[in-house]
VOTI-259333 format. One record per residue (C-alpha): residue in three letters; residue number from 1; x, y, z. Coordinates in steps of 0.5 Angstrom, whole numbers, padded with zeros to 4 digits. Example, Ala and Ser with C-alpha at 12.3 -4.5 7.8 and 13.67 -1.06 7.14 Angstrom:
2
@type ALA	seq 1	c1 0025	c2 -0009	c3 0016;
@type SER	seq 2	c1 0027	c2 -0002	c3 0014;
***
This chain:
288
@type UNK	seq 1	c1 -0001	c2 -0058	c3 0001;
@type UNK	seq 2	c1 0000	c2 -0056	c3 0007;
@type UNK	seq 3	c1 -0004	c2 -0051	c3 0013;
@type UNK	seq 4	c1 -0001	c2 -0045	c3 0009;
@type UNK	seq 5	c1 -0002	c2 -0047	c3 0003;
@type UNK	seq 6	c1 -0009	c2 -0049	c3 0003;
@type UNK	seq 7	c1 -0010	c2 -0041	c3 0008;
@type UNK	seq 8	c1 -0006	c2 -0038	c3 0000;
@type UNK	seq 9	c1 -0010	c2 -0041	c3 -0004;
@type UNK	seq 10	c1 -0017	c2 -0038	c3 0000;
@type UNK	seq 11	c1 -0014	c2 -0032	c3 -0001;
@type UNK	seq 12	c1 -0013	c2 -0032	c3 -0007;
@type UNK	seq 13	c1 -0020	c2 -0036	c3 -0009;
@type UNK	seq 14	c1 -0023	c2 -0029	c3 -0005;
@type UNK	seq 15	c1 -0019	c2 -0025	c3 -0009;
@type UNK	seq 16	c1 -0022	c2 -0029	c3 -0015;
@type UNK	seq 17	c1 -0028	c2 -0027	c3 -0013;
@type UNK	seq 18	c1 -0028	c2 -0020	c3 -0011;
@type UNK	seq 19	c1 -0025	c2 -0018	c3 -0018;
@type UNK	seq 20	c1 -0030	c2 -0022	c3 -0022;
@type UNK	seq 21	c1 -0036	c2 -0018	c3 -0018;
@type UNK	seq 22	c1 -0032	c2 -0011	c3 -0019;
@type UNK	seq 23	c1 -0031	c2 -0013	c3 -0027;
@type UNK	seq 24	c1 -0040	c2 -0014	c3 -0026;
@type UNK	seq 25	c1 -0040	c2 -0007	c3 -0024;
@type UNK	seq 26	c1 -0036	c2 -0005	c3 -0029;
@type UNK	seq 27	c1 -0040	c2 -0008	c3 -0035;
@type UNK	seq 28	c1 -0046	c2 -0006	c3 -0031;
@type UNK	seq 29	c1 -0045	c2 0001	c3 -0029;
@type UNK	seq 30	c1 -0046	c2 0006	c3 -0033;
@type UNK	seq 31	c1 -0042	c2 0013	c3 -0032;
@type UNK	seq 32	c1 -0034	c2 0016	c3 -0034;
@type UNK	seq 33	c1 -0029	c2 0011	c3 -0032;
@type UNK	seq 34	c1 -0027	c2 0014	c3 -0026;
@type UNK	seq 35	c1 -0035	c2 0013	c3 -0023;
@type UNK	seq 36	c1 -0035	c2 0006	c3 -0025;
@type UNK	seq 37	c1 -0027	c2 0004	c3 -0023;
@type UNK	seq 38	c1 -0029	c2 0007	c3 -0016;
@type UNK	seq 39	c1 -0036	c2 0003	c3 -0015;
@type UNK	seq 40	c1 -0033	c2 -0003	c3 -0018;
@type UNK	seq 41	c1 -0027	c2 -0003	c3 -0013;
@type UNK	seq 42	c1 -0033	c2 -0001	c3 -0007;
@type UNK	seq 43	c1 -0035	c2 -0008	c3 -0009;
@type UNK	seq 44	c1 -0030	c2 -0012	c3 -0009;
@type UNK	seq 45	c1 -0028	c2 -0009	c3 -0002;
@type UNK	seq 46	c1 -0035	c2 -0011	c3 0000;
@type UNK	seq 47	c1 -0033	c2 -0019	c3 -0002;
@type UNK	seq 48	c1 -0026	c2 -0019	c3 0001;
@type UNK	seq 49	c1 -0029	c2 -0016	c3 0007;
@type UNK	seq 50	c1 -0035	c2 -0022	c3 0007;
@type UNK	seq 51	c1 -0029	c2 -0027	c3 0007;
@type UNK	seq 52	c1 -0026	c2 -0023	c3 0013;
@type UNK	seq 53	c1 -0031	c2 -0023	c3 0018;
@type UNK	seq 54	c1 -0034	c2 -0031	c3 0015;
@type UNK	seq 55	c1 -0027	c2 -0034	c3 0017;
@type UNK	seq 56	c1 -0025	c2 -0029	c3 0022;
@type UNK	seq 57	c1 -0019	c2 -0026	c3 0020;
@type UNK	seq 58	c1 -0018	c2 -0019	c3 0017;
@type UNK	seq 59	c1 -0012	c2 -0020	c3 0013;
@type UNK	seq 60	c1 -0016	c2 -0023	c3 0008;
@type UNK	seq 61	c1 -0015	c2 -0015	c3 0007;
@type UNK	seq 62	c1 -0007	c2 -0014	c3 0006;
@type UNK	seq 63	c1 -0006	c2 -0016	c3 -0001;
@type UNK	seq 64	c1 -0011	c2 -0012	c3 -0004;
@type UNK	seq 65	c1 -0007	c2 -0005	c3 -0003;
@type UNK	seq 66	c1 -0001	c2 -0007	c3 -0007;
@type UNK	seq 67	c1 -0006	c2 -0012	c3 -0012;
@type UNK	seq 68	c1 -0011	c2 -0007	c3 -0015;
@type UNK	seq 69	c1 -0007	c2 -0002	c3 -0017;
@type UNK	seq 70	c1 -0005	c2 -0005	c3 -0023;
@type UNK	seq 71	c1 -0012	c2 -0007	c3 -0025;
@type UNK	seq 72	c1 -0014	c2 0000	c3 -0025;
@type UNK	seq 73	c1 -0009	c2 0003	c3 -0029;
@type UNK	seq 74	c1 -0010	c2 -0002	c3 -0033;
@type UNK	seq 75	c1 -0017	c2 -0002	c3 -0035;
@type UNK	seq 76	c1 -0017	c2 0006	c3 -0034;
@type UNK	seq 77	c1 -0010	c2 0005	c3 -0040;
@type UNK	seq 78	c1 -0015	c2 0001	c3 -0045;
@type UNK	seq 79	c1 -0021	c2 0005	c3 -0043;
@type UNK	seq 80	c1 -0018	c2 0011	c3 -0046;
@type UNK	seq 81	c1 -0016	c2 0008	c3 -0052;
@type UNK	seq 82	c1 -0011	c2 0013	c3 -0053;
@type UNK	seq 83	c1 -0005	c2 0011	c3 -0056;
@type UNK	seq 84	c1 0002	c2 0006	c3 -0053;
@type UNK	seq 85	c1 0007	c2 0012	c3 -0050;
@type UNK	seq 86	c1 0012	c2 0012	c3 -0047;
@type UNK	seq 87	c1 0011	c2 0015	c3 -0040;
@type UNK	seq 88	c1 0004	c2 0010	c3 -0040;
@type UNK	seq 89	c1 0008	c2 0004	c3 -0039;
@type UNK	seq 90	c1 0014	c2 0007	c3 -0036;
@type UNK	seq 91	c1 0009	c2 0008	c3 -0030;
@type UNK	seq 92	c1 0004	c2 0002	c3 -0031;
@type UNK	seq 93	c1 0013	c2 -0002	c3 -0030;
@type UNK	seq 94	c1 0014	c2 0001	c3 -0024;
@type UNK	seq 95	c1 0008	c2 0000	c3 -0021;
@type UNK	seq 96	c1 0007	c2 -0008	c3 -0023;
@type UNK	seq 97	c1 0014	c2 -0008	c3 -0020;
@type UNK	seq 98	c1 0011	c2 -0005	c3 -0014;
@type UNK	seq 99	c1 0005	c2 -0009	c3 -0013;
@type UNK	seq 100	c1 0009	c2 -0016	c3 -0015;
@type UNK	seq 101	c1 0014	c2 -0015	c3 -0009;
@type UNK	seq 102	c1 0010	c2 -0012	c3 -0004;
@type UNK	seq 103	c1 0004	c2 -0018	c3 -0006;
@type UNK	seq 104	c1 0010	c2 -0022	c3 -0005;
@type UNK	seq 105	c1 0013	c2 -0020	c3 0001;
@type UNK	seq 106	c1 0006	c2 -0021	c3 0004;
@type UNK	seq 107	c1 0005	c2 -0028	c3 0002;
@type UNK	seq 108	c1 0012	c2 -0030	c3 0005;
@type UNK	seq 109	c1 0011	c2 -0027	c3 0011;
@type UNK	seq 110	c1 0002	c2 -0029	c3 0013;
@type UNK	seq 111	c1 0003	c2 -0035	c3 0017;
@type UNK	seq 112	c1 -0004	c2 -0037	c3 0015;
@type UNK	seq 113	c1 -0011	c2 -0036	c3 0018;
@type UNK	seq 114	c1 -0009	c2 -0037	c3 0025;
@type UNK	seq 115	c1 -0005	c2 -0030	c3 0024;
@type UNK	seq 116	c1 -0007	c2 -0023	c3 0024;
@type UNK	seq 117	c1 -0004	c2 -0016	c3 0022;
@type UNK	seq 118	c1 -0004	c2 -0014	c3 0030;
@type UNK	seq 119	c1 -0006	c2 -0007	c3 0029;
@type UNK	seq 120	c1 -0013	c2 -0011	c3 0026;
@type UNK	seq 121	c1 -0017	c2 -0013	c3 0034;
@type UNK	seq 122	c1 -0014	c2 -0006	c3 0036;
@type UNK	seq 123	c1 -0018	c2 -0003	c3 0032;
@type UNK	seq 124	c1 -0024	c2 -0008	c3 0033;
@type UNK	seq 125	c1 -0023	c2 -0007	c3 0041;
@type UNK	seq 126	c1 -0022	c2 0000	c3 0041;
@type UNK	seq 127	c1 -0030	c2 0000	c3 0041;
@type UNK	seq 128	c1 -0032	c2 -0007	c3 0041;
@type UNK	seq 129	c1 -0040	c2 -0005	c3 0041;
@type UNK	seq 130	c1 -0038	c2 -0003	c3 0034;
@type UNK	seq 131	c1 -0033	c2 -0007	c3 0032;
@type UNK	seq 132	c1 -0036	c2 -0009	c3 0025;
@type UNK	seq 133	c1 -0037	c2 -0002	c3 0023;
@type UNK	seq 134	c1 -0030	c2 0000	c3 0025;
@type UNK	seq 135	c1 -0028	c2 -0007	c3 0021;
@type UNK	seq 136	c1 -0031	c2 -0005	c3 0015;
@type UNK	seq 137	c1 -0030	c2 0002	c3 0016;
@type UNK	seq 138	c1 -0023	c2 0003	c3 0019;
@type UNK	seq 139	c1 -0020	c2 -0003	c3 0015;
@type UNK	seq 140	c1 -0023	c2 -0005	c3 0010;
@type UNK	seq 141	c1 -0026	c2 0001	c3 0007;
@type UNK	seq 142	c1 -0022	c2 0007	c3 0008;
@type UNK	seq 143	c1 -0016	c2 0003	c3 0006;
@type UNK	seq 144	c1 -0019	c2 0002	c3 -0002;
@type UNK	seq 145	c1 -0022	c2 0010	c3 -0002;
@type UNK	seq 146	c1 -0014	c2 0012	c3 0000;
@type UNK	seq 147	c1 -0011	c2 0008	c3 -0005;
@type UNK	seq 148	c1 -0016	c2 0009	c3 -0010;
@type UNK	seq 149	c1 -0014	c2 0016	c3 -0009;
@type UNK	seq 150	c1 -0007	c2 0015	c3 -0009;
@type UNK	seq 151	c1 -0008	c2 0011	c3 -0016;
@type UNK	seq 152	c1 -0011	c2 0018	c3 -0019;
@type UNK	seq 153	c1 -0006	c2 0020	c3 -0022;
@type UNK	seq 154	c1 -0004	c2 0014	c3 -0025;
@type UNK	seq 155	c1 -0011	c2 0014	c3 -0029;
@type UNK	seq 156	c1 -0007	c2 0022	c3 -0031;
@type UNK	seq 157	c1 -0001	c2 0019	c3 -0034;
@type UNK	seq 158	c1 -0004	c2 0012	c3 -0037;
@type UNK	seq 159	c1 -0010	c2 0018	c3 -0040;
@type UNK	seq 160	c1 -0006	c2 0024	c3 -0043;
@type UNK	seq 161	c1 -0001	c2 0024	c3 -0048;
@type UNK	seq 162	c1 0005	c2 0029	c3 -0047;
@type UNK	seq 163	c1 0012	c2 0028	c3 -0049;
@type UNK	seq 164	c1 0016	c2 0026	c3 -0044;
@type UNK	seq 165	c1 0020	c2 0031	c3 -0040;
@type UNK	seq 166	c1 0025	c2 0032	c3 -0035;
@type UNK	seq 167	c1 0019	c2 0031	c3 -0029;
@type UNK	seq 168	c1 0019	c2 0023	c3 -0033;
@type UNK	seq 169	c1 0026	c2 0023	c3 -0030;
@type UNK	seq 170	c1 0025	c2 0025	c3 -0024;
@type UNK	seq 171	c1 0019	c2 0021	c3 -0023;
@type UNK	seq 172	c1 0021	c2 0014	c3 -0025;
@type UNK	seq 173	c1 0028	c2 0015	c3 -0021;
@type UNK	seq 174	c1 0023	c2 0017	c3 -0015;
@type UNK	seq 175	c1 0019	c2 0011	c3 -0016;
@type UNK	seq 176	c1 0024	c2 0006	c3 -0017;
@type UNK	seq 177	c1 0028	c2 0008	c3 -0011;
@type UNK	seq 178	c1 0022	c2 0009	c3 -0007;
@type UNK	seq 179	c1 0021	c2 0000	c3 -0009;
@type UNK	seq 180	c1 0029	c2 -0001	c3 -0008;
@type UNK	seq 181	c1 0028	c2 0002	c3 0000;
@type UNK	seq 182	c1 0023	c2 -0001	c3 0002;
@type UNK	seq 183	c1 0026	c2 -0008	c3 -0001;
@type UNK	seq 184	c1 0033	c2 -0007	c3 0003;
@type UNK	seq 185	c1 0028	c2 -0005	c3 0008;
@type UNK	seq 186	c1 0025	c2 -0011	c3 0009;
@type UNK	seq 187	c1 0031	c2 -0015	c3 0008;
@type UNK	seq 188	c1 0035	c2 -0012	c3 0013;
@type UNK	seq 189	c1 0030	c2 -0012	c3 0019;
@type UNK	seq 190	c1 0029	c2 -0020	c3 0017;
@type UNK	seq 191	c1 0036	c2 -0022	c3 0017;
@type UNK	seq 192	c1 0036	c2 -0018	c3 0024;
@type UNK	seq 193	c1 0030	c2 -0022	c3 0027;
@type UNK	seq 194	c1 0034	c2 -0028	c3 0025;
@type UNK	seq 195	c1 0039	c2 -0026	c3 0030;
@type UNK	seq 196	c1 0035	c2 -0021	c3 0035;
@type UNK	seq 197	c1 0035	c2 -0022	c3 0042;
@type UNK	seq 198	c1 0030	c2 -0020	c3 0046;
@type UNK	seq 199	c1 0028	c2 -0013	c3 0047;
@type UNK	seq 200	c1 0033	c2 -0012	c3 0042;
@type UNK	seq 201	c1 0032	c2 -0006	c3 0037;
@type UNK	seq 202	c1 0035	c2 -0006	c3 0029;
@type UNK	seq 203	c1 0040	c2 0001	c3 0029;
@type UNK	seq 204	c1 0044	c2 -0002	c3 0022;
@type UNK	seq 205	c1 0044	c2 -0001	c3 0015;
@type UNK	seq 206	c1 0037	c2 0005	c3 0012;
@type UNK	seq 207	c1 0033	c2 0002	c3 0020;
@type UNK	seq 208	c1 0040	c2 0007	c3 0023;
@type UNK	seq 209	c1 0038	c2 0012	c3 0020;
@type UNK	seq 210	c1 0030	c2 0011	c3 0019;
@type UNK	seq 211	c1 0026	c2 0008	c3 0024;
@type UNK	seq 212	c1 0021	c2 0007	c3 0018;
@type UNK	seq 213	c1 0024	c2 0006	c3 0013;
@type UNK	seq 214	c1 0020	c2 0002	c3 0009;
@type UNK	seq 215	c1 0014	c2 0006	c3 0010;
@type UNK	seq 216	c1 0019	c2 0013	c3 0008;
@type UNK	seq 217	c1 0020	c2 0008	c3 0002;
@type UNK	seq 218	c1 0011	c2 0007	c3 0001;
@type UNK	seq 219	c1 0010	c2 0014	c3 0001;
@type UNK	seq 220	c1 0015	c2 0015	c3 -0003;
@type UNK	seq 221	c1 0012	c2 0011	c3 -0008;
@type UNK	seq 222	c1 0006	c2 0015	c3 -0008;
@type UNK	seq 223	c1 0010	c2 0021	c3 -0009;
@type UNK	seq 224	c1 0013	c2 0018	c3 -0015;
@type UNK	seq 225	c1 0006	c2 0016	c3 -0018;
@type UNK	seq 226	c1 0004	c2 0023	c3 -0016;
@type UNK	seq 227	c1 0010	c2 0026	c3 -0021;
@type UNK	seq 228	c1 0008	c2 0022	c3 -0027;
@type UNK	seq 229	c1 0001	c2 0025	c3 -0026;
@type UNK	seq 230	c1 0004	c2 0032	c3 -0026;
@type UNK	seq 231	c1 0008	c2 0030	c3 -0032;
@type UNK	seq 232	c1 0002	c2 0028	c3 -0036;
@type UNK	seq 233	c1 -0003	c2 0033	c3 -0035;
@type UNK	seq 234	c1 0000	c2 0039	c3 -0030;
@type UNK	seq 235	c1 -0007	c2 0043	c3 -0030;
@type UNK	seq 236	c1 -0010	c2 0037	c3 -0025;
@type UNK	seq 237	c1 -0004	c2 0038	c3 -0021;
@type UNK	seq 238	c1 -0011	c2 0039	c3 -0015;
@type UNK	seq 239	c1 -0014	c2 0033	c3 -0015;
@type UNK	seq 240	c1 -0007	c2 0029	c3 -0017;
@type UNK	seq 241	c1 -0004	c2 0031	c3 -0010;
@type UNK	seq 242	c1 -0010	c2 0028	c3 -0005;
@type UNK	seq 243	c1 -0008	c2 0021	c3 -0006;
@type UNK	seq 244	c1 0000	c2 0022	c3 -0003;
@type UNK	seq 245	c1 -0003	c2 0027	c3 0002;
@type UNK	seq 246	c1 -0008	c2 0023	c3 0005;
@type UNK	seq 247	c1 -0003	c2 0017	c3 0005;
@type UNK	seq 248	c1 0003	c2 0021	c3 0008;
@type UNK	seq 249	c1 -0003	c2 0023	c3 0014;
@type UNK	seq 250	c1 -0003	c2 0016	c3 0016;
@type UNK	seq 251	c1 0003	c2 0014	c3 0017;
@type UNK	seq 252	c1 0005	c2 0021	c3 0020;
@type UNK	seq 253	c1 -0001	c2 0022	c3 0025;
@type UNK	seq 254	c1 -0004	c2 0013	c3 0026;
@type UNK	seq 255	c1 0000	c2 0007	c3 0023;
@type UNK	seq 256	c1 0007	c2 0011	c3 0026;
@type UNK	seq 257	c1 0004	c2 0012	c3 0033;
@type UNK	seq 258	c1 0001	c2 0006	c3 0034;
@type UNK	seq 259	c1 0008	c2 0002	c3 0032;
@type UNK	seq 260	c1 0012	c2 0007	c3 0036;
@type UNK	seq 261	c1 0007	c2 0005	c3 0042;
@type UNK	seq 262	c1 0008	c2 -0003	c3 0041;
@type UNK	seq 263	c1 0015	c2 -0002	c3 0040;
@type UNK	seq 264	c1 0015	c2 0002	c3 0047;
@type UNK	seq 265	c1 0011	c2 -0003	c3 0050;
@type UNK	seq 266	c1 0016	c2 -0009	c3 0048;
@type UNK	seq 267	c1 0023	c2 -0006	c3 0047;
@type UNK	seq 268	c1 0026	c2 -0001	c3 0052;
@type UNK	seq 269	c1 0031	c2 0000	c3 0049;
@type UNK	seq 270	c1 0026	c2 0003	c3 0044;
@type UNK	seq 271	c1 0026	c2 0011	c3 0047;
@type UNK	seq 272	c1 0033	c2 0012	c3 0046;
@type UNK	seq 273	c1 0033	c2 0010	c3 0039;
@type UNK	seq 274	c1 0027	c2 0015	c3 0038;
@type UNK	seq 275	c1 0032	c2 0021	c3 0040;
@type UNK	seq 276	c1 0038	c2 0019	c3 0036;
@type UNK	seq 277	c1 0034	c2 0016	c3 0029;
@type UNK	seq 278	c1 0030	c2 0021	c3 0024;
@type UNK	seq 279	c1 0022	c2 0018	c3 0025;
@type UNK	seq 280	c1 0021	c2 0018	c3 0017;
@type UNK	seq 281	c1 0026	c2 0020	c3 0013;
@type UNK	seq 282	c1 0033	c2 0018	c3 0013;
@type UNK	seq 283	c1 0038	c2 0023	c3 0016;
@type UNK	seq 284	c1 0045	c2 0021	c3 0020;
@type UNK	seq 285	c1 0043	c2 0018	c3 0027;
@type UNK	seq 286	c1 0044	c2 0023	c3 0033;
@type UNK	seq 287	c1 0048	c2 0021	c3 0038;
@type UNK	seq 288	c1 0049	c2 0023	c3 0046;
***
């Protein structure tokens, strides 16, 4: 097995062992579903978080933003007991095929223990007498409770049963979508890094009309699960929206500015595709 390979397989044994330590809680904890998800997913982060300080490398975190949600809709759908409809395994479908090709497209790309996501010791440095505070907190933490809020209206869609409607169809078109662009997304930009010359800045394909479109497509993805809560039970629209609105926050006001910085630093050629391409949604390049 090579250096990377014995990296995955680690990965994968932490995994194994914060989702056993969540599923304790769950046997142990008492409380309504959600309570007994949300603590058993505080816990498994703590395990994840435990590997990350012990081998010195935050990504030990990535994949568990795209692994989880599908356990949650899974224990809240059998917790429920309510019976198999359509729109529970519509939903359940199309986040499995969201959580398997960005779980996928992480592994393809992590280099191993010598590699970490660099936005990770920005975090740290930015106080360093902190660091293992804003190492929980900013990275581990934050990210769990955003996308545990942004599960909440999976739980309406696999919990309540109603006929499907026309918002269903809007939903799923929305969802899949949203997983077809990111997928293009990073298959365009990894053709263009095998031939891109230094300080060169991608302007084909969706990245010509976007200068994120795959994180257009992540919070797209979010807006879909969202719609299928709406669709399962419209009278908890209030706390089925929180999840997309936090998600759509991040990327707006802190992942999209420190990429756009890093981008700035490294490509000048960056400033001008910032006046010509939307930031986040896809709309015809402007020129001159």
């Amino acid at each position: 097995m090579t250096e990377r390979g014995r990296a995955l397989a680690l990965v994968w044994w932490a995994y194994a062992v914060a989702i056993a330590a969540g599923a304790v809680v769950l046997w142990l904890v008492p409380g309504a579903p959600l309570w007994r998800t949300l603590v058993a997913d505080i816990v498994a982060t703590v395990v994840i978080f435990g590997f990350s300080r012990a081998y010195r490398n935050s990504s030990f975190y990535d994949a568990y933003w795209s692994v989880i949600p599908p356990l949650l809709g899974a224990y809240w759908w059998w917790a429920a007991g309510a019976p198999v409809d359509a729109r529970a395994l519509l939903a359940m479908a199309l986040v499995m095929f969201w959580a398997v090709r960005l779980t996928w497209n992480w592994a393809h790309h992590w280099q191993g223990l010598g590699h970490e996501d660099w936005r990770y010791p920005m975090v740290r440095e930015a106080k360093p007498r902190m660091a293992l505070f804003t190492d929980f907190f900013g990275i581990h933490f934050f990210p769990t409770v955003q996308v545990f809020l942004g599960c909440l209206p999976l739980y309406a869609a696999v919990t309540y049963s109603r006929p499907l409607g026309w918002l269903d169809a809007v939903a799923a078109a929305v969802t899949f979508g949203a997983v077809v662009i990111e997928m293009v997304a990073d298959l365009q930009l990894r053709g263009f890094l095998k031939r891109a010359r230094p300080g060169e800045v991608i302007r084909t394909g969706l990245w010509g009309w976007s200068r994120h479109p795959n994180y257009f497509g992540e919070i797209s993805f979010w807006g879909g699960l969202a719609l299928f809560g709406l669709a399962a039970h419209p009278a908890g629209w209030w706390w089925q929206i929180i999840g997309v609105i936090a998600m759509l926050l991040m990327f707006v006001l802190a992942s999209i500015p420190m990429m756009e910085k890093r981008s700035l630093e490294r490509r000048p050629a960056y400033a001008q595709l910032m006046r010509e391409v939307s930031m986040l949604v896809p709309l015809p390049p402007r020129r001159g």
